[in-house]
C-alpha positions as YAML, in Angstrom:
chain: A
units: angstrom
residues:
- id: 1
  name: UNK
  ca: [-75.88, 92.11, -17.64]
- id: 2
  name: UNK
  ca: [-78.62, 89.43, -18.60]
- id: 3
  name: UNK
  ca: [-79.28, 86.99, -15.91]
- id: 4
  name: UNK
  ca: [-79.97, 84.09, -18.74]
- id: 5
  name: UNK
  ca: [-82.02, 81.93, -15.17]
- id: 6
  name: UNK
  ca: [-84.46, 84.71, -15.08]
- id: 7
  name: UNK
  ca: [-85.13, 84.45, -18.88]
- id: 8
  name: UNK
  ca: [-86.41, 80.63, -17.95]
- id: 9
  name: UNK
  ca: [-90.06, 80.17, -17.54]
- id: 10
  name: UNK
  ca: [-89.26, 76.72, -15.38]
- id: 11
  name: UNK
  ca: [-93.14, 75.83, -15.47]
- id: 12
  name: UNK
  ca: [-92.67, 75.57, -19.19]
- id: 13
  name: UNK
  ca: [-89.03, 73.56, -18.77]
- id: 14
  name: UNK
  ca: [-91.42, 71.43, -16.62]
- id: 15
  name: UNK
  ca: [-94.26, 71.54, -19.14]
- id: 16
  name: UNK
  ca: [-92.02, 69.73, -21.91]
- id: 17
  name: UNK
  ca: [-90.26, 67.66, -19.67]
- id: 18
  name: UNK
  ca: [-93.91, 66.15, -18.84]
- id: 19
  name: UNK
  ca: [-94.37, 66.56, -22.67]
- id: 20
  name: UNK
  ca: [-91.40, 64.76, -24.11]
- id: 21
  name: UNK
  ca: [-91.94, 61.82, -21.07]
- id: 22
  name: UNK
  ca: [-95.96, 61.29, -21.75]
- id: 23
  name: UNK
  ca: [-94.96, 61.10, -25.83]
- id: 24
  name: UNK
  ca: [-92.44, 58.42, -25.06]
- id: 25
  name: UNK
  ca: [-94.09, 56.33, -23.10]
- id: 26
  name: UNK
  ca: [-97.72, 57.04, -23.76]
- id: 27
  name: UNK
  ca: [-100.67, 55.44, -21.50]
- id: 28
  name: UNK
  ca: [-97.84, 55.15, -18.54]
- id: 29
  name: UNK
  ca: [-99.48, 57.95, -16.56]
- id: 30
  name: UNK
  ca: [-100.09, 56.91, -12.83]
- id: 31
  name: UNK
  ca: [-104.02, 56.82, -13.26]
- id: 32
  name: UNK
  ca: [-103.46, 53.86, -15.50]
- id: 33
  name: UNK
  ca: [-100.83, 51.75, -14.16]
- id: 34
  name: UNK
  ca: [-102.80, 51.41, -10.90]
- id: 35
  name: UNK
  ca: [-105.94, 51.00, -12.18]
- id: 36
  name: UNK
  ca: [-106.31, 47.35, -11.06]
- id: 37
  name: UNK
  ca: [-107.03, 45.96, -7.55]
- id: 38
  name: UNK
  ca: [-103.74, 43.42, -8.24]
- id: 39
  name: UNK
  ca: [-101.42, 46.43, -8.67]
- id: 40
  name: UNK
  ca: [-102.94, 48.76, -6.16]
- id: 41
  name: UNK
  ca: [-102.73, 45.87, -3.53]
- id: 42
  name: UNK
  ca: [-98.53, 45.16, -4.89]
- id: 43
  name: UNK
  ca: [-98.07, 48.90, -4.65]
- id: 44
  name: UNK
  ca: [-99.43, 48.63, -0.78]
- id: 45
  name: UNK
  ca: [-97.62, 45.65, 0.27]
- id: 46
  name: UNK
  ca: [-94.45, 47.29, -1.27]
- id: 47
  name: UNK
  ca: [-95.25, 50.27, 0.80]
- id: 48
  name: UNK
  ca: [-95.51, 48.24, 3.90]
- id: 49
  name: UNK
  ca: [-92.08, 47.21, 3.91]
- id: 50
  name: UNK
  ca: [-90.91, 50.65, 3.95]
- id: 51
  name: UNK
  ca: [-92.65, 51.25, 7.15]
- id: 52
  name: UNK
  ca: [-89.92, 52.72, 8.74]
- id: 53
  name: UNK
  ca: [-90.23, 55.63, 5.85]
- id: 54
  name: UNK
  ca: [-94.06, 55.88, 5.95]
- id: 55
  name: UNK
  ca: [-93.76, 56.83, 9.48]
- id: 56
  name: UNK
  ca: [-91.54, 58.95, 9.50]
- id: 57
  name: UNK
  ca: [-93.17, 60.79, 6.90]
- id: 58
  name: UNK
  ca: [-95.90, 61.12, 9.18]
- id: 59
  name: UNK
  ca: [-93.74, 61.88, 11.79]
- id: 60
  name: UNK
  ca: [-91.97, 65.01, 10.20]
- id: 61
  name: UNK
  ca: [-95.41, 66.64, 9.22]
- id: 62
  name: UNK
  ca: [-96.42, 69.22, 11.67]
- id: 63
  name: UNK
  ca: [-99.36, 67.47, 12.61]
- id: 64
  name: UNK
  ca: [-101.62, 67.44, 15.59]
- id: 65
  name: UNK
  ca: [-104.71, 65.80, 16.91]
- id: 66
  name: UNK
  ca: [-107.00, 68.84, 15.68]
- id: 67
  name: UNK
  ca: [-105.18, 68.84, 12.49]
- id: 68
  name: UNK
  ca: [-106.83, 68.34, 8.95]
- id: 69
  name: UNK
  ca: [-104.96, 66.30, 6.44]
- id: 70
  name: UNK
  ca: [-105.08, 66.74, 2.64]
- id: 71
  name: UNK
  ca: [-103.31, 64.13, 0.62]
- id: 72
  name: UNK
  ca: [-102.85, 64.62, -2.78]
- id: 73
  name: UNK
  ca: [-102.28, 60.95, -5.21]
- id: 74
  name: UNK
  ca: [-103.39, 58.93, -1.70]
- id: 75
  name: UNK
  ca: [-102.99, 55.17, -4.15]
- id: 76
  name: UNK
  ca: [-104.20, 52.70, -2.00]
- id: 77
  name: UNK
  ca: [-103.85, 54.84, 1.48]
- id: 78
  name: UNK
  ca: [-100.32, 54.42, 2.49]
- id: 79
  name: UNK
  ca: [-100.46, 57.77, 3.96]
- id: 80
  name: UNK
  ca: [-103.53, 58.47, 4.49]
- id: 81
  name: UNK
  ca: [-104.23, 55.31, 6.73]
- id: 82
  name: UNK
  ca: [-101.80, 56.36, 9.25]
- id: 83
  name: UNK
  ca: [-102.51, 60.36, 8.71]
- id: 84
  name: UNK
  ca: [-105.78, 59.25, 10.16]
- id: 85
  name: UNK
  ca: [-104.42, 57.73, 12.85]
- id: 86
  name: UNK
  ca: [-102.64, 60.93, 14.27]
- id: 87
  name: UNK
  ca: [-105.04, 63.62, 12.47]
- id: 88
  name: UNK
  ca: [-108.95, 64.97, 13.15]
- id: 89
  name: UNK
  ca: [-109.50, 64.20, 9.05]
- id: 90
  name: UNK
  ca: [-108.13, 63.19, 6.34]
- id: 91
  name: UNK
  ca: [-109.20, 64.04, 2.52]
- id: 92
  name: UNK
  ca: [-107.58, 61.60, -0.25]
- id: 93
  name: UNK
  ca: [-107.29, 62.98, -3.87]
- id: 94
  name: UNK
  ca: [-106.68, 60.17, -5.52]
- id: 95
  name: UNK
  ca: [-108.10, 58.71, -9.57]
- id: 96
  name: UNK
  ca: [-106.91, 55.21, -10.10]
- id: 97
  name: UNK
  ca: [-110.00, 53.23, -9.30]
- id: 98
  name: UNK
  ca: [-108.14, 49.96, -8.03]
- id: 99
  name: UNK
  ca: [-106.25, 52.10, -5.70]
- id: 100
  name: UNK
  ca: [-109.07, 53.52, -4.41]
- id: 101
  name: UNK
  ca: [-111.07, 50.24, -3.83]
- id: 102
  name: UNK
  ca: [-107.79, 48.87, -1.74]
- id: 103
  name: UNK
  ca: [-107.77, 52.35, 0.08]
- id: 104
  name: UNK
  ca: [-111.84, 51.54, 0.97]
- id: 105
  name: UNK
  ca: [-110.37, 47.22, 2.09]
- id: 106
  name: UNK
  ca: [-107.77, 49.52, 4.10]
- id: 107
  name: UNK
  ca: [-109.74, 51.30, 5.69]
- id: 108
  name: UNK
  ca: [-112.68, 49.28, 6.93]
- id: 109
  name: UNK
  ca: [-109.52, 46.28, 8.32]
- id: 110
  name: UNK
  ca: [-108.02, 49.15, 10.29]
- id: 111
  name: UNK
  ca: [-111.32, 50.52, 11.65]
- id: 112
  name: UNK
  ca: [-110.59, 54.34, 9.85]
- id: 113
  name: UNK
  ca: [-113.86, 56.24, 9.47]
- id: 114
  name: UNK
  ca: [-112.27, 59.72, 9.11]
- id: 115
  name: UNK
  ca: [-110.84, 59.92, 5.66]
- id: 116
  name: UNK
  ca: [-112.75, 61.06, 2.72]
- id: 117
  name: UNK
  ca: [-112.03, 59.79, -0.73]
- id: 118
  name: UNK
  ca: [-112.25, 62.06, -3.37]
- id: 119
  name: UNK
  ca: [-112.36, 60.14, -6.78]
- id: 120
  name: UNK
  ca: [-110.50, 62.54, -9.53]
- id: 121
  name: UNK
  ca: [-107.26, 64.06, -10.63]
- id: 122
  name: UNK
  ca: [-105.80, 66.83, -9.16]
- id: 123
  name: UNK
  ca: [-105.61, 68.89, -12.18]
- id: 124
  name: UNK
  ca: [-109.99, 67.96, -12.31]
- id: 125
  name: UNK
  ca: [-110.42, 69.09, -8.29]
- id: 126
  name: UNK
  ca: [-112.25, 72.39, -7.25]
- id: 127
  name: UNK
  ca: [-111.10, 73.30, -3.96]
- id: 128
  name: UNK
  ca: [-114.65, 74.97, -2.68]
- id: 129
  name: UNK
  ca: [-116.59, 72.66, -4.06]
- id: 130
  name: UNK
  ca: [-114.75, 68.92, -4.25]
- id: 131
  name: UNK
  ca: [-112.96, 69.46, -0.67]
- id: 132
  name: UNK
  ca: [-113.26, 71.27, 2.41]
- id: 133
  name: UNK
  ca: [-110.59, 73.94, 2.91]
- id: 134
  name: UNK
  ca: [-108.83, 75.06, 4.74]
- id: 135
  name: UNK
  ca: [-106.74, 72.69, 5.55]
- id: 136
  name: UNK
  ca: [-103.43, 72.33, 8.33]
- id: 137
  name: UNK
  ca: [-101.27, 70.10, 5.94]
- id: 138
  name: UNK
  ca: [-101.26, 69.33, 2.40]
- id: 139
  name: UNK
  ca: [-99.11, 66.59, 1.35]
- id: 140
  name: UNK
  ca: [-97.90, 65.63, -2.30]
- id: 141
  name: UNK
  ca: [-95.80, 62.28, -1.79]
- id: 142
  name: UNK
  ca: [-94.22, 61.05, -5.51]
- id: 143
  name: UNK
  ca: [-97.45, 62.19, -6.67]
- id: 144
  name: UNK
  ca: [-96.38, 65.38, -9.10]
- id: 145
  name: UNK
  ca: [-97.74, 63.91, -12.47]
- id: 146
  name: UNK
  ca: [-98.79, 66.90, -13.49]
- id: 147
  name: UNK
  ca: [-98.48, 68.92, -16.49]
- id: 148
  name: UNK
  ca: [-98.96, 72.12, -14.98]
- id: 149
  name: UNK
  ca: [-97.17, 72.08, -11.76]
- id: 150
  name: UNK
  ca: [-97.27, 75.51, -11.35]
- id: 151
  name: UNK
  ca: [-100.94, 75.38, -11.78]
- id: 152
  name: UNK
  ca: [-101.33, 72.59, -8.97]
- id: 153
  name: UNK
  ca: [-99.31, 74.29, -6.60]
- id: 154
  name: UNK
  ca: [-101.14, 77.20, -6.49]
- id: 155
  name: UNK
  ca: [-104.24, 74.97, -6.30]
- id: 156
  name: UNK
  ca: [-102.40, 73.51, -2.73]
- id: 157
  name: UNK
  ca: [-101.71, 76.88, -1.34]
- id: 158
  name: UNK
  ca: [-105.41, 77.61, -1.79]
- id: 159
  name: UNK
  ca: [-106.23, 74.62, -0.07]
- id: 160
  name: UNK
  ca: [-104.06, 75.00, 2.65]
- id: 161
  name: UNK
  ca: [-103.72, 77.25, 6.19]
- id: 162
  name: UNK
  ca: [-100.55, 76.43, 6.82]
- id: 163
  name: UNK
  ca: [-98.46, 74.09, 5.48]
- id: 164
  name: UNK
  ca: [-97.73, 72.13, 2.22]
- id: 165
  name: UNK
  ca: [-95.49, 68.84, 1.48]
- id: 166
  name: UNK
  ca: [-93.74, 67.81, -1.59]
- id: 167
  name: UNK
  ca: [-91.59, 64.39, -1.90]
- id: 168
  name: UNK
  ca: [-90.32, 64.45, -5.58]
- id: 169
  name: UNK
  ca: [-87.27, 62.72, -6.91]
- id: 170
  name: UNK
  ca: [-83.91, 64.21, -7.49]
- id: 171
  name: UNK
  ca: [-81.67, 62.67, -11.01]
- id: 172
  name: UNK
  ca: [-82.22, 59.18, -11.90]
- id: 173
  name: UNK
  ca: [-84.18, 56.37, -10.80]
- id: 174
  name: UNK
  ca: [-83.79, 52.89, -10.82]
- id: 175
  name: UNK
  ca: [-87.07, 52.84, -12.70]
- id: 176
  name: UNK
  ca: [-85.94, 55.42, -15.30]
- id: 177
  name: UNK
  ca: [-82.58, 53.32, -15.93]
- id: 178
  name: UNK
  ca: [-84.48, 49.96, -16.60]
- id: 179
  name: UNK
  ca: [-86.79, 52.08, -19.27]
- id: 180
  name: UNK
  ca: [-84.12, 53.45, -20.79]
- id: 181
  name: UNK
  ca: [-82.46, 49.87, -21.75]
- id: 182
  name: UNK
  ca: [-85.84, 48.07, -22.33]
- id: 183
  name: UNK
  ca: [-88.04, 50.97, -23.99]
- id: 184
  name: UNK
  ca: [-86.03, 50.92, -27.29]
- id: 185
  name: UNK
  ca: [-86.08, 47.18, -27.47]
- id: 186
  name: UNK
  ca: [-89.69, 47.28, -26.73]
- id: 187
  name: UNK
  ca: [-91.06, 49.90, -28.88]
- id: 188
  name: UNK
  ca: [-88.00, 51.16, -31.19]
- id: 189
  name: UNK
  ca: [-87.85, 54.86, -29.25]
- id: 190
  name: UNK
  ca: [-86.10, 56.39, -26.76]
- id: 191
  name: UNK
  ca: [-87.81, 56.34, -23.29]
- id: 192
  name: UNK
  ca: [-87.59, 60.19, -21.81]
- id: 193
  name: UNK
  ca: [-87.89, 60.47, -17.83]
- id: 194
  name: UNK
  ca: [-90.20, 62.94, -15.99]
- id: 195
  name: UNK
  ca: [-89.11, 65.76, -14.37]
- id: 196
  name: UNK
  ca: [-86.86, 66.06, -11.26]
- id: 197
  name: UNK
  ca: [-86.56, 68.46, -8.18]
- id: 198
  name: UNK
  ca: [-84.52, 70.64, -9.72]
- id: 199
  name: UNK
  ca: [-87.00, 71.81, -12.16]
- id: 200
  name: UNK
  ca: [-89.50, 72.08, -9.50]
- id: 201
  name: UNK
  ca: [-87.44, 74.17, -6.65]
- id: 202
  name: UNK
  ca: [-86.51, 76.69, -9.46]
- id: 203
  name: UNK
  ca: [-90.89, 76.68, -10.46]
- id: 204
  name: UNK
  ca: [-91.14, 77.66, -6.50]
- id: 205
  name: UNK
  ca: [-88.47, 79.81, -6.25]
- id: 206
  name: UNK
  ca: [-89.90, 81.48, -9.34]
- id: 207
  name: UNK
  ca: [-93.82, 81.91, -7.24]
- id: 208
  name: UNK
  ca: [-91.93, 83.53, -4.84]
- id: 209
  name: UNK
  ca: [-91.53, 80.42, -2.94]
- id: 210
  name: UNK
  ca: [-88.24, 79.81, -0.67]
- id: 211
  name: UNK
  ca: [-89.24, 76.15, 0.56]
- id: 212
  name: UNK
  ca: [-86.76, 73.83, 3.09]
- id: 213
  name: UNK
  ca: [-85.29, 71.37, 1.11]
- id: 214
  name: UNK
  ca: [-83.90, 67.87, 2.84]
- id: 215
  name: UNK
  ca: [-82.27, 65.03, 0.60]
- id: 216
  name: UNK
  ca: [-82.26, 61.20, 0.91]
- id: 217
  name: UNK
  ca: [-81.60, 58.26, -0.32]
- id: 218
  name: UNK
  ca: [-84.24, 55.42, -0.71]
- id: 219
  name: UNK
  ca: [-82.76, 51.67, -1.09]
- id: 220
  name: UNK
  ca: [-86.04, 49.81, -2.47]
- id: 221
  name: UNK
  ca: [-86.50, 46.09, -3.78]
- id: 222
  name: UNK
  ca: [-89.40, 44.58, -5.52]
- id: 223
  name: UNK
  ca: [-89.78, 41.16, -4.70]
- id: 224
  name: UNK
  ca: [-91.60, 38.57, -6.75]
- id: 225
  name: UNK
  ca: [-92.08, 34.91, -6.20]
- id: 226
  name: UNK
  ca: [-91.76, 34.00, -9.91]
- id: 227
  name: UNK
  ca: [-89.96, 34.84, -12.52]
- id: 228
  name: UNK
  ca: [-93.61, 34.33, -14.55]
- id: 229
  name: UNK
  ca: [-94.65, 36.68, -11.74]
- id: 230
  name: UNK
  ca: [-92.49, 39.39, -11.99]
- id: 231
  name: UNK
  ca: [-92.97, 39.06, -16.07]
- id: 232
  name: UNK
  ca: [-97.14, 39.38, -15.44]
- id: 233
  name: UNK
  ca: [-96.51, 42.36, -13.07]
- id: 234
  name: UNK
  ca: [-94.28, 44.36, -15.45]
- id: 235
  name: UNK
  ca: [-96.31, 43.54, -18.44]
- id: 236
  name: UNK
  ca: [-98.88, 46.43, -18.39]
- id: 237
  name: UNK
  ca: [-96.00, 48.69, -17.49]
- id: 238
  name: UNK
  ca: [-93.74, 47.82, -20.21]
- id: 239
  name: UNK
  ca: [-96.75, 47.69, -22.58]
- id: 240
  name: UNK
  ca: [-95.33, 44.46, -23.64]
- id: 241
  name: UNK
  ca: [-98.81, 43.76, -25.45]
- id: 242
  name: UNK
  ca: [-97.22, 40.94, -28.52]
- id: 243
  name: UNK
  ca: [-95.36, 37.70, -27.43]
- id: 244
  name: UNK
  ca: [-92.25, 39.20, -28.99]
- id: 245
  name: UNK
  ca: [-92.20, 41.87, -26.48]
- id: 246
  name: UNK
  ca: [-93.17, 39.96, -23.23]
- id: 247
  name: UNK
  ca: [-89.62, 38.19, -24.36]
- id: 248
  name: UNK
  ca: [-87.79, 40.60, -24.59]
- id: 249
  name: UNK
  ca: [-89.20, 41.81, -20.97]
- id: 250
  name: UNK
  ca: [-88.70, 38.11, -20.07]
- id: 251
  name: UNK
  ca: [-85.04, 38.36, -21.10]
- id: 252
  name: UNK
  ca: [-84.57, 41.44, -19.83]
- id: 253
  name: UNK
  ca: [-86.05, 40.31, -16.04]
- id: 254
  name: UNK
  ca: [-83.19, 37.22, -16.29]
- id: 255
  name: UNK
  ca: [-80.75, 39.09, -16.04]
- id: 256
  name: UNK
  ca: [-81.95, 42.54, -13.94]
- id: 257
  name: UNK
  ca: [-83.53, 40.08, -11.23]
- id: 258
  name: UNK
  ca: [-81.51, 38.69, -8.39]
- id: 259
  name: UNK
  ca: [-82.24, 35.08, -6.38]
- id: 260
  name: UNK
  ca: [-82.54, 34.84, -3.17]
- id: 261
  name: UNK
  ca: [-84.10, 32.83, -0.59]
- id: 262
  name: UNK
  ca: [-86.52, 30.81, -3.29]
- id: 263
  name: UNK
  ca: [-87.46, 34.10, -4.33]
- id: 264
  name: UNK
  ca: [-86.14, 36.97, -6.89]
- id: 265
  name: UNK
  ca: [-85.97, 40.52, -6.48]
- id: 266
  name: UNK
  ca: [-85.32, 43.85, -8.40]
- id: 267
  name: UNK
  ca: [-82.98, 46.17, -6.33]
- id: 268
  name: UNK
  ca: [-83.78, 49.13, -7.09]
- id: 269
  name: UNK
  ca: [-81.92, 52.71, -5.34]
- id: 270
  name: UNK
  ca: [-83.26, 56.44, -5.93]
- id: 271
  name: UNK
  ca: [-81.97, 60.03, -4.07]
- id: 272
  name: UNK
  ca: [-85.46, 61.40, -2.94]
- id: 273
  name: UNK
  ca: [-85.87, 65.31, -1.67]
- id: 274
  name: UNK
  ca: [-88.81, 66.34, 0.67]
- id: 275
  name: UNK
  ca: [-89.73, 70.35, 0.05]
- id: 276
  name: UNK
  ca: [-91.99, 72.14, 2.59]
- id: 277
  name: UNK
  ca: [-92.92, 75.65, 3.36]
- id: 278
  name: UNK
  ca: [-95.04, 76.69, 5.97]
- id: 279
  name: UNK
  ca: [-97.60, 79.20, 4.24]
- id: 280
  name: UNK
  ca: [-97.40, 81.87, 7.12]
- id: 281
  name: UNK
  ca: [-94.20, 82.51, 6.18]
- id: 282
  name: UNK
  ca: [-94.66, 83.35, 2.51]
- id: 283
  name: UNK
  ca: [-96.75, 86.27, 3.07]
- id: 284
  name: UNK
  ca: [-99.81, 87.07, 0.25]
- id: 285
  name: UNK
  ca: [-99.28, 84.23, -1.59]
...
């Protein structure tokens, strides 16, 4: 009898899910929407209040004082910062230039001379000659944009001695749910999420690749001082470019945002999954 899961290539289910998403929504690749200082410096202070999470993160690496840290989509140094703190080295992969100027502010207020910053997208890096492998622990953290995750996986284990990190996100997102009301009003098509974890286990699982697998829950909230605010900080998201669509955004933002304490915020919950394998114990791959 046919097993019809073997007869899925899961790269390529991955492939068009990246597709279909990127066709929807085109220019809303990562790269882009952090391009500016103003949102790298928003995506860091968000960060910071989910210090409790960034730590642990840290925490649940198997890292020592000898080790050497790869991170892979670094943004403004969230990880990488405190990596550095507990690590020999750190190299940061990351393309968006605003996040890598706030990354550079980062690092000279916290005194961090032992991270590298290597200015390109994964998919563009050459391990031997862009970074200096091998290294202990390689670390992906809501950073799989890529088309070809199959391809960049294989590009980690290369890089790596011993073990790699993935945080990815399992079923829907606040974020995806908010595109999915506003993108049709916005530009008359259907918005199409990215990818989950389930698409990616069954890509490892297909490599050969039996990773631990832990689920959570994030709560998250965006808070904004403004309304006006909020509206300016969404607008290069949304691609609300004519005044027609920053009102329908505007509209939108009434009624998504909540008050409180002079200031308004947009709750936002997601189920997260960390995936790790320890390369030792996958044999020749």
């Amino acid at each position: 009898m046919k097993n019809p899961l073997k007869d899925i290539d899961w790269n390529e289910v991955w492939k068009s899910q990246m597709t279909a998403n990127r066709e929807s929504s085109p220019g809303r690749d990562c790269a882009r929407i952090w391009e500016s200082r103003e949102s790298a410096l928003r995506f860091w202070d968000m960060c910071r209040q989910e210090r409790s999470r960034i730590d642990q993160t840290v925490w649940e690496t198997e890292i020592t004082p000898k080790s050497r840290v790869l991170d892979i989509g670094a943004g403004p140094g969230t990880l990488a910062i405190p990596f550095s703190e507990k690590a020999l080295e750190v190299t940061a992969v990351e393309p968006a230039d605003g996040m890598c100027s706030v990354m550079r502010e980062k690092m000279a207020e916290f005194g961090r001379e032992n991270i590298t910053i290597v200015e390109k997208r994964w998919e563009d890096v050459d391990v031997k000659s862009d970074l200096k492998p091998p290294y202990d622990i390689v670390i992906a953290s809501f950073s799989l944009g890529m088309q070809d995750i199959r391809a960049a996986i294989e590009k980690m284990i290369q890089a790596t001695s011993r073990f790699v990190y993935l945080y990815h996100f399992a079923g829907e997102t606040s974020w995806d749910r908010q595109w999915q009301v506003l993108w049709p009003r916005l530009h008359g098509r259907d918005y199409q999420p990215g990818p989950k974890c389930d698409v990616l286990y069954n890509v490892l699982y297909q490599m050969g690749i039996y990773p631990h697998v832990r689920p959570f829950r994030l709560e998250h909230s965006q808070r904004y001082s403004t309304l006006d605010e909020a509206v300016a900080t969404l607008v290069p998201q949304a691609q609300a470019r004519t005044d027609e669509q920053r009102a329908i955004l505007r509209e939108y933002l009434v009624g998504a945002l909540r008050e409180e304490d002079g200031a308004f915020l947009m709750p936002g919950s997601s189920m997260r999954v960390k995936i790790w394998w320890d390369k030792q114990e996958i044999g020749g791959i």
